[in-house]
C-alpha positions as CSV (number, residue, x, y, z in Angstrom):
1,X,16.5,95.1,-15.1
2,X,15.9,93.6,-11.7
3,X,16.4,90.5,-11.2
4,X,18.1,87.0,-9.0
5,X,20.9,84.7,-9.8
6,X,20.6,81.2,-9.5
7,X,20.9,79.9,-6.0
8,X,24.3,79.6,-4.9
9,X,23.9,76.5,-2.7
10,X,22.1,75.1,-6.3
11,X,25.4,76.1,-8.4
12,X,27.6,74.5,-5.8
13,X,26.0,71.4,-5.7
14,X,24.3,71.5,-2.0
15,X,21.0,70.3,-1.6
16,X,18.3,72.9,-2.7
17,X,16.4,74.0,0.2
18,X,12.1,74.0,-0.2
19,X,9.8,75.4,1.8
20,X,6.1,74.1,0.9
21,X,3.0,76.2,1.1
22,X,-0.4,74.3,0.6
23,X,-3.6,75.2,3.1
24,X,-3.8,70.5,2.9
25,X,-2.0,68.8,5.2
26,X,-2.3,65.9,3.0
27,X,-1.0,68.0,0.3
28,X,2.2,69.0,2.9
29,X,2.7,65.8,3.6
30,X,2.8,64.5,0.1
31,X,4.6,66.9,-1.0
32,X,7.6,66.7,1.0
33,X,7.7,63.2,1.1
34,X,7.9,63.5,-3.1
35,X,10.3,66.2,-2.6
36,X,12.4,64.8,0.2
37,X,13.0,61.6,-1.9
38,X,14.7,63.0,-4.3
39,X,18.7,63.7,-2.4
40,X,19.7,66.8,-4.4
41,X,16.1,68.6,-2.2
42,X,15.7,69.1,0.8
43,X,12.7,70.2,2.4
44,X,13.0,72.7,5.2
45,X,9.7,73.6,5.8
46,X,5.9,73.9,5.0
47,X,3.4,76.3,5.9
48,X,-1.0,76.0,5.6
49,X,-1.1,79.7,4.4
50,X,0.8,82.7,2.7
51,X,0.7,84.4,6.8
52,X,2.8,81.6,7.7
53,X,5.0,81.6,5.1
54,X,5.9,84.8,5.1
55,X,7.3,84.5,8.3
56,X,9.1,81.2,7.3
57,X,10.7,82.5,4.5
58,X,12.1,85.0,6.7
59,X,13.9,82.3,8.9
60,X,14.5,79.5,6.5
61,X,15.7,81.8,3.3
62,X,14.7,78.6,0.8
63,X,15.9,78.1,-2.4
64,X,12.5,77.3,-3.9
65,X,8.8,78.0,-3.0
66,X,6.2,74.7,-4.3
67,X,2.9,77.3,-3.9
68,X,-0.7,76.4,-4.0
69,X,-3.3,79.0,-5.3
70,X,-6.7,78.7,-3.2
71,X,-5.2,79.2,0.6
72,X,-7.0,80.9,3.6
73,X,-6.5,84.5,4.2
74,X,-4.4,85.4,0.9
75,X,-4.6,83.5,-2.4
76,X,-1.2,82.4,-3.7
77,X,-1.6,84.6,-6.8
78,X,-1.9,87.9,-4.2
79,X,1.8,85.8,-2.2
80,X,3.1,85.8,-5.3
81,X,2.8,89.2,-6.1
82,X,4.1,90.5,-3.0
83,X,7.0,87.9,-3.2
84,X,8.3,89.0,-6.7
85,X,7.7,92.5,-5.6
86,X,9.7,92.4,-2.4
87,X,11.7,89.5,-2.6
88,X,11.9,87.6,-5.7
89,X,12.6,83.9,-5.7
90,X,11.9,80.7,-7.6
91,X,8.6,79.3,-7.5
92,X,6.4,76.6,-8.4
93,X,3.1,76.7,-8.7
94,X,1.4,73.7,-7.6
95,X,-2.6,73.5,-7.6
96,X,-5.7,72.3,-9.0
97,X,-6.2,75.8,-10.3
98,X,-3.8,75.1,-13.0
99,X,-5.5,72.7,-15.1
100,X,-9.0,74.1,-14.3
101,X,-8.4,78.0,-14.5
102,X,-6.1,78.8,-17.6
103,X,-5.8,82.3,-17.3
104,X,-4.6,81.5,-13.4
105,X,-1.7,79.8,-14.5
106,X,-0.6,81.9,-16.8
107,X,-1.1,85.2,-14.8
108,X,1.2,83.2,-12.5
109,X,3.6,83.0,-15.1
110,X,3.4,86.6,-15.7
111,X,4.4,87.6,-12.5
112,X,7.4,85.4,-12.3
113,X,6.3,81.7,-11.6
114,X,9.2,79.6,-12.8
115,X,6.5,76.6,-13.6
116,X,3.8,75.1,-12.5
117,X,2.3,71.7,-12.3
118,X,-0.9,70.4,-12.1
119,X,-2.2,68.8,-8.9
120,X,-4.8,65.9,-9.3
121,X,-8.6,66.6,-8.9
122,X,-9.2,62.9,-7.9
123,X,-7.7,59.8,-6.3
124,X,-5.1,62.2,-4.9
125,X,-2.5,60.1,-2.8
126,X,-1.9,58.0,-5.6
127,X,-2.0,60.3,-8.8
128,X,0.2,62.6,-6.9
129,X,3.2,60.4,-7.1
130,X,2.7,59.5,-10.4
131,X,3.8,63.5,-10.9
132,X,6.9,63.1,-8.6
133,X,9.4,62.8,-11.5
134,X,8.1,66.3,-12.9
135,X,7.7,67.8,-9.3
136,X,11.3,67.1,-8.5
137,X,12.8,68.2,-11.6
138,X,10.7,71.2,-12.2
139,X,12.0,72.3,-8.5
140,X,15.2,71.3,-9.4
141,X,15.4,73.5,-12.4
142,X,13.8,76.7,-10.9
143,X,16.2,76.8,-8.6
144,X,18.7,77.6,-11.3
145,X,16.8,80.0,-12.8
146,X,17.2,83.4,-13.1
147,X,14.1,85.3,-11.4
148,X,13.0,88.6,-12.7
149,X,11.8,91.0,-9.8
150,X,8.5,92.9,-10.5
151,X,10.2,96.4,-11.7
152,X,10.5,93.9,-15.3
153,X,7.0,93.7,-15.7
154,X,5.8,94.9,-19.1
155,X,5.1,98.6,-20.0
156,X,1.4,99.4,-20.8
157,X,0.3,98.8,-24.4
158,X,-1.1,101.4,-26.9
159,X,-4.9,100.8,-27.6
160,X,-5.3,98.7,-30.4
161,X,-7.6,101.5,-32.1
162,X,-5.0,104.5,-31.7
163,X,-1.9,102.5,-32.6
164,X,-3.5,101.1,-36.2
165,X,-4.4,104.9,-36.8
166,X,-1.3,106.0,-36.5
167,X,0.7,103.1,-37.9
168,X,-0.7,101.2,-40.6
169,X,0.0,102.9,-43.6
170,X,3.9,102.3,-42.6
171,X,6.1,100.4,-45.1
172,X,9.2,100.8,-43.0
173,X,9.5,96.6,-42.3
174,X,9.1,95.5,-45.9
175,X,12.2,93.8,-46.0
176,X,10.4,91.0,-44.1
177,X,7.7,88.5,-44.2
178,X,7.3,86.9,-41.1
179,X,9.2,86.4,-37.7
180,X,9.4,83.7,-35.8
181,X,9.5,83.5,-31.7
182,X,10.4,80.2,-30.1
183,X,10.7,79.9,-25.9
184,X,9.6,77.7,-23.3
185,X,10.0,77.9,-19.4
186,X,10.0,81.8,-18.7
187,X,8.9,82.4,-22.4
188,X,5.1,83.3,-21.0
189,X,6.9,86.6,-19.6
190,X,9.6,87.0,-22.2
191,X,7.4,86.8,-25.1
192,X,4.9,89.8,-23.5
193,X,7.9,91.7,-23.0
194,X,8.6,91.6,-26.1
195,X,4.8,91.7,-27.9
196,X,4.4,94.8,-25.5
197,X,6.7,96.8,-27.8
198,X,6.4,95.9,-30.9
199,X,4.9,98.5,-33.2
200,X,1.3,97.3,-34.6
201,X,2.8,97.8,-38.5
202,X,5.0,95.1,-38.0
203,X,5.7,92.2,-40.0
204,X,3.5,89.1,-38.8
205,X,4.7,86.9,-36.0
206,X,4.4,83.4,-35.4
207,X,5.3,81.4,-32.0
208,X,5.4,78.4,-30.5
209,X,5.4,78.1,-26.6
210,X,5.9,75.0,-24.6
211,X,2.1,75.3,-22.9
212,X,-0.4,72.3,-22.5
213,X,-3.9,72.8,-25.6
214,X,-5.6,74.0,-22.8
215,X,-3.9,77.0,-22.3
216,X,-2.5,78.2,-25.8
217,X,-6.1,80.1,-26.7
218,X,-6.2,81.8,-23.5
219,X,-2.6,82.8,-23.9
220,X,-3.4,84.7,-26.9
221,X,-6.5,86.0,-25.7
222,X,-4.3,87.5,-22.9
223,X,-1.9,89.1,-25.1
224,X,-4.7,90.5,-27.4
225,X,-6.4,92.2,-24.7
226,X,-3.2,94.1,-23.4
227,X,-1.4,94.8,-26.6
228,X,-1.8,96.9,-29.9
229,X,-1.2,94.1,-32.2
230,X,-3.8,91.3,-33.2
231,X,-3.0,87.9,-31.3
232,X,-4.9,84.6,-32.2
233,X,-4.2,80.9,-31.5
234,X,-3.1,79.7,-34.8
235,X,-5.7,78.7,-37.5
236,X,-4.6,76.4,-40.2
237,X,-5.0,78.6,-43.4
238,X,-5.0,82.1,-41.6
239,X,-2.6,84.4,-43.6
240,X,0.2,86.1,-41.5
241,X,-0.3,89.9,-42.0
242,X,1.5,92.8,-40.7
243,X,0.4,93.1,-37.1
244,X,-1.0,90.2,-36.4
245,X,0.7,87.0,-34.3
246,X,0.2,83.6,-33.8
247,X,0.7,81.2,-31.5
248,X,0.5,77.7,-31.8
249,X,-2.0,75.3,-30.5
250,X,-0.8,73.2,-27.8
251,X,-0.6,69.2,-29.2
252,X,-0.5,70.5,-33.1
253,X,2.3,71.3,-34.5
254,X,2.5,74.4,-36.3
255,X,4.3,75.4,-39.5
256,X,4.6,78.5,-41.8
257,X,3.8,77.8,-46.0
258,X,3.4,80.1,-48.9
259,X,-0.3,80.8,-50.4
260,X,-0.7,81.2,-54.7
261,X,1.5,84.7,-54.3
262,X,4.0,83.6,-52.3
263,X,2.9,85.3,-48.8
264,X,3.4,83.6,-45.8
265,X,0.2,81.4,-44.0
266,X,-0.2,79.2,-41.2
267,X,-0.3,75.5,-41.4
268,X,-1.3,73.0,-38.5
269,X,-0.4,69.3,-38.4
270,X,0.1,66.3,-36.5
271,X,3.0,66.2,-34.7
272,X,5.9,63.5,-35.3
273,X,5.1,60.4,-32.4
274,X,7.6,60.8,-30.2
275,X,8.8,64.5,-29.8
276,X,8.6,65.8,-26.8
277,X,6.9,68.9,-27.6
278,X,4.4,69.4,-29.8
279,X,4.7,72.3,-31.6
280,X,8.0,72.0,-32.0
281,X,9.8,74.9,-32.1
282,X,12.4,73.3,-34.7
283,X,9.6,72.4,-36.6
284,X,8.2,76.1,-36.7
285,X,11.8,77.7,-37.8
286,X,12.3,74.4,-40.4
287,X,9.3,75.8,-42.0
288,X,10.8,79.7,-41.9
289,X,13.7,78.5,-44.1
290,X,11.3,78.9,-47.1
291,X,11.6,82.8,-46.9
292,X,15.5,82.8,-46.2
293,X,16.8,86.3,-45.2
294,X,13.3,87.7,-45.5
295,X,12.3,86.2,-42.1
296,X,13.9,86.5,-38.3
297,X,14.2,83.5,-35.5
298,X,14.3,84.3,-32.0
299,X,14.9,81.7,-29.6
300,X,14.0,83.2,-25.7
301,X,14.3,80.9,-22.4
302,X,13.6,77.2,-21.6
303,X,14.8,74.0,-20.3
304,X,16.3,71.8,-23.4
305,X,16.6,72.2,-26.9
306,X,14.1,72.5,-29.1
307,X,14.8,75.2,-31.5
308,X,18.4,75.0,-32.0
309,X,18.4,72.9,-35.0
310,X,15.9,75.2,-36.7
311,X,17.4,78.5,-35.5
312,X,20.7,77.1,-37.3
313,X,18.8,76.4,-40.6
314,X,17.4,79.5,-40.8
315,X,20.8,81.1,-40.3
316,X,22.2,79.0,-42.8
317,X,19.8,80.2,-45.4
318,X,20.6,84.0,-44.5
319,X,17.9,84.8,-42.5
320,X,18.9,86.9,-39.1
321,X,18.2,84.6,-35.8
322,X,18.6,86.3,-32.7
323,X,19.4,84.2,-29.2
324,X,18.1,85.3,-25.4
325,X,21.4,86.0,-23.6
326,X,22.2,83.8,-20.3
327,X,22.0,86.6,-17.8
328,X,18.2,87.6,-18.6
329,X,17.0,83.9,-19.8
330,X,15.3,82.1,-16.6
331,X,16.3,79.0,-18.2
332,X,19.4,79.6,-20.1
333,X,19.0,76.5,-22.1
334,X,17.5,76.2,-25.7
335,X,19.1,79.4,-26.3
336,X,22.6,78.0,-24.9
337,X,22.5,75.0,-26.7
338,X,21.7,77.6,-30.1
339,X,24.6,79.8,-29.2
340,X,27.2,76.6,-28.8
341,X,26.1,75.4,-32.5
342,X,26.4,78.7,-34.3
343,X,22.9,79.0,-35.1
344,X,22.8,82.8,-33.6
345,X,23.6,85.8,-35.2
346,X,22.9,87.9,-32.4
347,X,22.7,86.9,-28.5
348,X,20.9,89.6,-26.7
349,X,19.3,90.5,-23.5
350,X,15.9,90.4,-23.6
351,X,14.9,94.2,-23.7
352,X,17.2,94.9,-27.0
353,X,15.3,91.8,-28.7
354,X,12.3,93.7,-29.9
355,X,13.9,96.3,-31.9
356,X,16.7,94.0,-33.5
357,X,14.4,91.1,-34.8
358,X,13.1,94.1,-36.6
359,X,16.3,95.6,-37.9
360,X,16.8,96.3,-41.9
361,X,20.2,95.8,-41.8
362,X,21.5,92.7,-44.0
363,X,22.3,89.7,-41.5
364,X,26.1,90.2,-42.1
365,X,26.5,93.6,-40.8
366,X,23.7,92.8,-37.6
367,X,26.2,90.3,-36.1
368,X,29.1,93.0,-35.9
């Protein structure tokens, strides 16, 4: 697997050197003021258009790339491309796009985009700052992260048609009811990885992923449309069936009951006032407990540590939990935090994560 270690100058505590690409000069302007306020950044350059930037990155060598999407003579999504196909680095995407156009987000995301954030439609110069808080630590933590060059991209999916055919009569995963993914920043790519080969007889997944309402149903939709399995945004009620996953709707929280016979269905709620992401991932895994060793957590990359908690319940009640390893995590941090409190049985680079979360072996003998 291809892929770049965290900035050296970010690990030794030098300032993390940005280069800002944005076709406003307004936008430039803003930007590295934001940025240049903040003394662990430094910004050592900005450029109108992905031309320009080329050639700047060339000189410069930043740590971190703030990228807008709609630019003259290549769109950022086209840069992008090319930059985690020739020279991956951290990048954030910032743009208008990403509240208005889903699905450009998240194809960001998919090619390697650290984050994003969402740049202000109206009254610009003074919603803008009210984002310099997440601007500057969003920066700040991409240039930690661990970028994955394009060679990582996900293999193409069996045809949803071809792969049921062949599959579905398969009762190779009945030791299982239900599996449950967790991730956050770098989970958009992770969990596709992942999805991409799974076999369309498995057991039915459920996942929460730090995203915004907006974009939860047209991260499914995405995944549907390039895998074998069946992928919906979560429906209170819907049963969780072999084959089929579900992800959680951004701002509800999202659980996993038992119907009349015992077989696991989803469950939306409210979330609790005052956790910082809602779903919570802890939340999801609480609910897994229910179906002790007959369910699997797997908690992939992001910044904090939500999941943790749950991912140690679950482990407690003998069920097999499975953390992302540091050196293929972007953000080696909920899965960090899980490994320091024992709630892991496994930690494993992502590529080997597919085929253990499946694995019939009792939860003992999987951590030998």
């Amino acid at each position: 697997m291809s892929g770049s270690e965290p900035s050296s100058r970010a690990q030794q505590g030098a300032r993390i050197r940005v280069l800002v690409v944005d076709d406003s000069a307004l936008v430039r302007e803003m930007l590295t003021g934001i940025l240049s306020s903040d003394p662990e950044i430094e910004v050592v350059g900005a450029a109108p258009d992905p031309i320009i930037a080329r050639e700047k990155i060339k000189v410069l060598s930043p740590d971190v790339i703030t990228l807008d999407v709609e630019m003259p003579h290549m769109n950022g999504i086209d840069f992008l491309e090319r930059i985690m196909r020739l020279r991956p680095m951290p990048v954030v995407m910032i743009s208008t796009l990403t509240t208005e156009g889903a699905d450009t987000t998240l194809r960001a995301l998919e090619l390697g985009a650290v984050d994003y954030v969402a740049k202000p439609t109206r009254r610009l110069s003074e919603s803008i700052v009210g984002l310099s808080e997440e601007i500057c630590t969003k920066v700040k933590t991409a240039a930690r992260a661990r970028v994955r060059g394009a060679s990582a991209s996900r293999p193409p999916a069996v045809k949803k048609a071809e792969a049921v055919a062949g599959d579905a009569a398969s009762n190779r995963y009945a030791h299982l009811d239900v599996i449950g993914i967790g991730a956050s920043t770098g989970g958009v790519e992770a969990i596709g990885e992942i999805l991409a080969a799974v076999p369309p007889d498995a057991p039915g997944i459920v996942i929460v992923q730090h995203l915004p309402g907006t974009f939860t149903g047209r991260f499914a939709a995405r995944l549907d449309s390039s895998l074998p399995l069946a992928v919906a945004e979560a429906r209170d009620g819907a049963p969780i069936l072999p084959g089929t996953v579900h992800i959680g709707r951004g701002g509800r929280d999202f659980e996993v009951a038992k119907d009349d016979n015992g077989r696991p269905v989803c469950r939306l709620a409210d979330g609790v006032p005052g956790t910082i992401h809602i779903p919570s991932i802890d939340r999801l895994f609480a609910s897994l407990v229910r179906f002790g060793k007959r369910s699997t957590g797997v908690l992939l990359t992001g910044m904090g540590r939500d999941g943790a908690a749950g991912l140690k319940a679950m482990r407690d009640a003998g069920a097999l939990t499975i953390a992302q390893d540091a050196a293929t995590s972007v953000v080696y941090g909920m899965p960090r935090v899980a490994a320091e409190a024992g709630a892991a049985v496994l930690q494993l680079p992502l590529p080997r994560i597919a085929s253990a979360m499946l694995d019939p072996a009792p939860s003992e003998e999987r951590g030998q």
